[in-house]
C-alpha positions in Angstrom: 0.0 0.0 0.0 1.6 3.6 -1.1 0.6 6.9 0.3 1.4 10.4 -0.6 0.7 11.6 2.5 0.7 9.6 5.6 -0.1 10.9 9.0 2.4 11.7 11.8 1.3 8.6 13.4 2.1 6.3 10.4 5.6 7.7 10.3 6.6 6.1 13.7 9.0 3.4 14.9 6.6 1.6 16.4 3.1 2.2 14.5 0.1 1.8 16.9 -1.9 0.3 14.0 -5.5 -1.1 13.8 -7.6 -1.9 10.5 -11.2 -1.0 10.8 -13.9 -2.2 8.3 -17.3 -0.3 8.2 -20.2 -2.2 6.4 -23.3 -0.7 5.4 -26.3 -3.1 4.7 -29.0 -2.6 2.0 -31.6 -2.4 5.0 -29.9 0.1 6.6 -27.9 -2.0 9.3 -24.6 -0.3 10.0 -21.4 -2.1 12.2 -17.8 -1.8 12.7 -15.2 -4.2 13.4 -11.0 -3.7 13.9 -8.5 -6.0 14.3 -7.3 -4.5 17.7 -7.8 -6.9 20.6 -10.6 -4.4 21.8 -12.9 -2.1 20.9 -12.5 1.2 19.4 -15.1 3.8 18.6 -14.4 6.3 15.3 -16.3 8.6 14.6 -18.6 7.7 17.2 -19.6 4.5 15.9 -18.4 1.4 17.6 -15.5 -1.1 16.1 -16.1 -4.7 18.0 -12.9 -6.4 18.6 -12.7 -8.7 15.5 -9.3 -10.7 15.0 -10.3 -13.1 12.4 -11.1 -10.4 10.3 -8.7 -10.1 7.9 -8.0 -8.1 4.4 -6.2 -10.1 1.1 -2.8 -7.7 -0.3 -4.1 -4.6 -2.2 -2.3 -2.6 -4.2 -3.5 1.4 -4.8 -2.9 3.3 -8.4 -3.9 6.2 -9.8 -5.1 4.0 -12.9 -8.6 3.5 -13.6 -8.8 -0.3 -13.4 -11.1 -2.4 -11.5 -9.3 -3.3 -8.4 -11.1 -5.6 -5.9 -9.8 -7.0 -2.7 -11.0 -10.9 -0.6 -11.9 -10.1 3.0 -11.9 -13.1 5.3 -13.7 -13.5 8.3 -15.1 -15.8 11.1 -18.4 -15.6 12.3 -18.0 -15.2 15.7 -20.6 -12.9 16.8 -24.2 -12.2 16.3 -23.1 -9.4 13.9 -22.6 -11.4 11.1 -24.8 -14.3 11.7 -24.3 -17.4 9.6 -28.1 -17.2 8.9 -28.0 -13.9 7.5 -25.0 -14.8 5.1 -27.1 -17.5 3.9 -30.1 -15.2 3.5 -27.7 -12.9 1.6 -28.4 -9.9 3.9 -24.8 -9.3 3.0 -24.8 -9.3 -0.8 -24.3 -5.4 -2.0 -23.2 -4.0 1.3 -21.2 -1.2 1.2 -17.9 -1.3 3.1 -15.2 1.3 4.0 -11.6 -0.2 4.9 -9.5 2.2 6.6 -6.5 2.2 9.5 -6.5 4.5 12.2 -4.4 4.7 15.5 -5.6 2.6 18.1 -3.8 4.5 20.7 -5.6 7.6 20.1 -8.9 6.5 17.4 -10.1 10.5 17.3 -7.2 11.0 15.0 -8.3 10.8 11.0 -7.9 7.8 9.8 -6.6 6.8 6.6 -9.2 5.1 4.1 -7.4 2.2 2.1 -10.6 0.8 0.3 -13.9 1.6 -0.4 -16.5 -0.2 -2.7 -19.7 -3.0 -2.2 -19.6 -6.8 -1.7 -20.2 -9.2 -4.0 -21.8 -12.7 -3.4 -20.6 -13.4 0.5 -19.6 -17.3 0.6 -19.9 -19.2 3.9 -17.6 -22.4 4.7 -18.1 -24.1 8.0 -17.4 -21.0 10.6 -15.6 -19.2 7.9 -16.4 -16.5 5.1 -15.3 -14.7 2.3 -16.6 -12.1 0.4 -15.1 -10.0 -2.9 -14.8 -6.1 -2.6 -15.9 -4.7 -5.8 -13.7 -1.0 -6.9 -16.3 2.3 -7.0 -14.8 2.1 -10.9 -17.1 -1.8 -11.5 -19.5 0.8 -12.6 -18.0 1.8 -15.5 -18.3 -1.9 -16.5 -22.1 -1.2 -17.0 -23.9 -0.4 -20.1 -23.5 3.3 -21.6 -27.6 2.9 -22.8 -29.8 0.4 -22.7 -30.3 -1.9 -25.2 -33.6 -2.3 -27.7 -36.1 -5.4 -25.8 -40.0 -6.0 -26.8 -40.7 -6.0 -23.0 -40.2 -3.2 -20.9 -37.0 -2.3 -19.4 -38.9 -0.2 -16.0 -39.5 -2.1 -12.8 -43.0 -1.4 -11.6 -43.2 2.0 -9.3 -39.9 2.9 -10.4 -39.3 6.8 -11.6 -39.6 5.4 -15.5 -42.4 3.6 -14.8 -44.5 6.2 -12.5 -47.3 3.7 -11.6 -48.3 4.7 -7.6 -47.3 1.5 -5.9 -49.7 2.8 -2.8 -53.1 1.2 -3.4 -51.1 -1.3 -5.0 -49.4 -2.6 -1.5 -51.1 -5.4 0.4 -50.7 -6.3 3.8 -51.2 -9.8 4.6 -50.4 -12.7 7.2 -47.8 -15.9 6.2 -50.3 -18.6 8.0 -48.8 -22.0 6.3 -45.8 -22.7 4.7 -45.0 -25.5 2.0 -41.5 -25.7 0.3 -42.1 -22.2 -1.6 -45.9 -22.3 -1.4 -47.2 -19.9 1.2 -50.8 -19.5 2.3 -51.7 -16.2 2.9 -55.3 -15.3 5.6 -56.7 -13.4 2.8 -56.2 -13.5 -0.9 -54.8 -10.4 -2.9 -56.9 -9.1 -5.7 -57.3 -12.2 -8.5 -54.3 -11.3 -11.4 -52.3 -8.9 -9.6 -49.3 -10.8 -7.9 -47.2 -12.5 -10.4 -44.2 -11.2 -10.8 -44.8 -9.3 -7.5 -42.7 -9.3 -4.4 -43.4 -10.5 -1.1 -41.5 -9.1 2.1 -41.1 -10.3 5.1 -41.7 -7.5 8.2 -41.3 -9.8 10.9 -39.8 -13.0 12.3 -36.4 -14.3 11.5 -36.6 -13.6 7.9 -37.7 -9.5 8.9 -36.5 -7.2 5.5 -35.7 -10.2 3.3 -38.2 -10.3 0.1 -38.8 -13.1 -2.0 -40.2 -12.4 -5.8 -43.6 -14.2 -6.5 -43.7 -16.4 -9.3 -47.1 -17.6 -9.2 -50.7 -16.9 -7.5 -54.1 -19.7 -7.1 -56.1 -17.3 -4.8 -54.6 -17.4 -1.0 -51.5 -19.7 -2.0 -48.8 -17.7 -3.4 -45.6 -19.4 -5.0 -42.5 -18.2 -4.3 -38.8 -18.2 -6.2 -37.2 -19.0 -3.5 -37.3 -19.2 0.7 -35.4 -18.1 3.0 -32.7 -21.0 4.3 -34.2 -21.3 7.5 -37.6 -21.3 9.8 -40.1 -17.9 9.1 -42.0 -18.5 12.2 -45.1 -18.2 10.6 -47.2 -16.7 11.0 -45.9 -13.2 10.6 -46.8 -10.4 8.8 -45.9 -9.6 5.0 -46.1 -7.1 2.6 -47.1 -7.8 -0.6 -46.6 -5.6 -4.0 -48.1 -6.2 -7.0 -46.2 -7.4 -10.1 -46.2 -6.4 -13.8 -45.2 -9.1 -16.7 -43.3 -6.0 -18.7 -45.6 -6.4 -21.7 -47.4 -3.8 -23.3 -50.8 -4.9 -23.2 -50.0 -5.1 -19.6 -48.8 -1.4 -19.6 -51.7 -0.5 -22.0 -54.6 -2.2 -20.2 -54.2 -2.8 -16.3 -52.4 0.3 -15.7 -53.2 2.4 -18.2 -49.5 3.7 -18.5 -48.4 3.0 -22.3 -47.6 6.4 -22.4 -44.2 5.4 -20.0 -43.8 2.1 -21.7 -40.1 1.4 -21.7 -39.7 -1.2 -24.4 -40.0 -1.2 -28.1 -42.9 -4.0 -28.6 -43.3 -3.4 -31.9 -39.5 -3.5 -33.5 -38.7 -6.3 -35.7 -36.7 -8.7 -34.4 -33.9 -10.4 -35.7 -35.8 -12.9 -37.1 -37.0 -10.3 -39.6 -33.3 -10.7 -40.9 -33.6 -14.3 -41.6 -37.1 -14.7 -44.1 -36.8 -15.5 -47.3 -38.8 -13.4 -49.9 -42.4 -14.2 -50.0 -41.7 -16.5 -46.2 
């Protein structure tokens, strides 16, 4: 690791060093760990003594290429649960890596790495996740390409439909591999391709897309690996298909269609005259 400009305390014979991860969940949840033998609070949030937290070698640049980093861990606190790995409460967090002086942690501290997680992997007691660079992003597409359905997610600010009267609240009563009975059906034709969140139990903040509805019994794409409790309450969003008589017809929202369902395809290319 190279810096221009390293603090006083970095510069010492004997460097009172401590690494310090920050990770933000997608729901919000915020925690700190260090590799110092105790706790340390920055910036007034709290760092929990974590030793088997450890970082992979990185190397900084002023280049523009995709660097990434393998942080390795042990689950030996509730704070990262093996339950909520499996769930993939993890995937996407964001996480700062930085060093500060564990002698005196008000001093700034020097950020080494910043970026999201990718796909958290669990062996045994053990884990490891990939730190994707803030310059992945320039890995996406510049535009979005031509697609007969549309390219909006339902409620989104493309799409504009009011998700409001179009949110259901509901009770999990029975569960069956990914079948779910609800205690009361949503409205008939509205939940395919919908979304189904859990707002209490174990499985609180972790949503699971609906795939297919036959009135109170909704099938789900997947479960969460473990117990719901049921019952417990759920929240229940309708779901759109992305076609445009969709659009047209239930919604009344062709008008913000974002798809080009009637471009030939490339079949077009391949007719012979007269075919």
């Amino acid at each position: 690791m190279v810096m221009g400009a390293a603090p006083d305390w970095l510069r010492e014979e004997l460097v009172t060093l401590a690494w310090c991860w920050r990770l933000s969940r997608r729901d919000g949840v915020v925690i700190g760990l260090t590799s110092h033998d105790r706790d340390l609070i920055v910036d007034g949030i709290a760092y929990r003594a974590a030793p088997g937290m450890k970082p992979s070698a990185l190397e900084t640049s002023d280049a523009l290429d995709v660097e990434t980093l393998d942080l390795e861990g042990a689950i030996a606190s509730d704070a990262i649960a093996a339950r909520d790995l499996d769930a993939g409460r993890w995937d996407g967090a964001a996480l700062t890596l930085f060093v500060t002086d564990w002698s005196a942690p008000e001093t700034a501290p020097v950020t080494v790495a910043r970026g999201v997680l990718g796909a958290v992997e669990r062996r045994g007691a053990a884990f490891t996740a990939e730190l994707q660079g803030v310059t992945r992003a320039l890995d996406r597409p510049v535009c979005p390409a031509t697609s007969p359905s549309c390219r909006a997610t339902l409620g989104d600010r493309a799409c504009r439909v009011d998700l409001a009267p179009r949110t259901h609240w509901r009770r999990v009563v029975a569960v069956d591999g990914r079948a779910v009975t609800l205690d009361g059906a949503a409205p008939a034709g509205t939940m395919a391709f919908g979304e189904l969140l859990w707002i209490e139990g174990p499985a609180c903040g972790l949503a699971s897309p609906v795939i297919g509805e036959a009135g109170a019994v909704l099938t789900l794409a997947e479960m969460p690996p473990f117990d719901v409790g049921a019952p417990v309450r759920v929240r229940l969003t309708e779901g759109c298909d992305r076609q445009l008589a969709t659009c047209r017809d239930r919604f009344g929202n062709a008008a913000n269609f974002r798809g080009e369902a009637h471009l030939p395809g490339n079949d077009l290319l391949t007719r012979y005259p007269g075919g």
